[in-house]
C-alpha positions as a printed NumPy array, in Angstrom:
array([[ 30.54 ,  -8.368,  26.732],
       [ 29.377,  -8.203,  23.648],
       [ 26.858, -11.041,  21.951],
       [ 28.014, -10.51 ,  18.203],
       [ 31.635, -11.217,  17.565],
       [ 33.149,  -8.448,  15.148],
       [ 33.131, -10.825,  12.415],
       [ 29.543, -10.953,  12.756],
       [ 29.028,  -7.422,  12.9  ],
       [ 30.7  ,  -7.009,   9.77 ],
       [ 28.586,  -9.253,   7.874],
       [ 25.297,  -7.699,  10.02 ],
       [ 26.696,  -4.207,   9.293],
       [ 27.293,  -5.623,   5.418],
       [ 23.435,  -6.892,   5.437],
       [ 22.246,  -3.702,   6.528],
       [ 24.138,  -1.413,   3.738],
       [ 23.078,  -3.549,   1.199],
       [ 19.298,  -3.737,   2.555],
       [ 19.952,   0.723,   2.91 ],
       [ 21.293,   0.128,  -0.931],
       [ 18.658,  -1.267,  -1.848],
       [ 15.876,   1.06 ,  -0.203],
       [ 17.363,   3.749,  -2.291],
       [ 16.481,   2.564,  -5.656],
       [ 13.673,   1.426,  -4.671],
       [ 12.798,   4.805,  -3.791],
       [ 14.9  ,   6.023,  -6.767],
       [ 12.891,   3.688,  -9.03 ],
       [  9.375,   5.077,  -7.453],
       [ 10.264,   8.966,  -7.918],
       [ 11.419,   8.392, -11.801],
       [  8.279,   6.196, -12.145],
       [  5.442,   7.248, -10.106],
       [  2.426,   4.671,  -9.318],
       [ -1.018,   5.507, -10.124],
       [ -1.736,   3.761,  -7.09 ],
       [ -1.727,   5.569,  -3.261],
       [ -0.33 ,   4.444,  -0.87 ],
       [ -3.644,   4.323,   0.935],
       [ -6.123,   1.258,   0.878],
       [ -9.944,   1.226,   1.164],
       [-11.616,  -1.874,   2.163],
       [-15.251,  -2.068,   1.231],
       [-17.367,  -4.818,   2.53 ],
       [-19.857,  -6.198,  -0.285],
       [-22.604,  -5.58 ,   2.268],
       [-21.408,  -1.92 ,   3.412],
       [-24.263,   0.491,   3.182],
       [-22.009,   2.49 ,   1.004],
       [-22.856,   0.64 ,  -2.125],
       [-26.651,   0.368,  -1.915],
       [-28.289,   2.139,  -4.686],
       [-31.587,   4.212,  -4.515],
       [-34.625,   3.31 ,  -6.956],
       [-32.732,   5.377,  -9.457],
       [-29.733,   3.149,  -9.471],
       [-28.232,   6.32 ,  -7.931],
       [-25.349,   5.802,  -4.921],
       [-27.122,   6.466,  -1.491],
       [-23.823,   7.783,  -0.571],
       [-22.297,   9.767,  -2.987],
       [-18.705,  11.571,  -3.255],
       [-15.289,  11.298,  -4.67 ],
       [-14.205,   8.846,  -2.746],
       [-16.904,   6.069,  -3.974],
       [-16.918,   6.503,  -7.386],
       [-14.789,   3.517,  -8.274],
       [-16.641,   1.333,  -5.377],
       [-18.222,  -1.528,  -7.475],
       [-20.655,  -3.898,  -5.906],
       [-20.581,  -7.179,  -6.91 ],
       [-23.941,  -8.917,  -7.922],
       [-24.088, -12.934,  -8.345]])
């Protein structure tokens, strides 16, 4: 026994091409237009050791990856 009638099905299988659809050109969309953003994230605490600054106002940790850290002074 089955707990969708087919009527049901049809509308969940109608859901489900339009939600595959729409996935496409959303993917479509993203190759034609590329973001400048990744799709990686990098949380920085405003207390992380990573943006404390030597007597130089040089990074104590330096690299690639923390040149666009900004610490936020009040």
């Amino acid at each position: 026994m089955s707990l969708l009638t087919d009527k049901q099905k049809e509308e969940l299988q109608k859901l489900a091409d339009e939600v595959l659809k729409e996935a496409k050109l959303v993917k479509e969309d993203y190759e034609n237009n590329p973001s400048d953003i990744s799709g990686s994230v990098v949380n920085v605490h405003e207390n992380s050791p990573f943006l404390d600054a030597d007597d130089n106002a040089e990074p104590v940790f330096s690299g690639s990856r923390w040149t666009r850290v900004i610490k936020n002074v009040n």
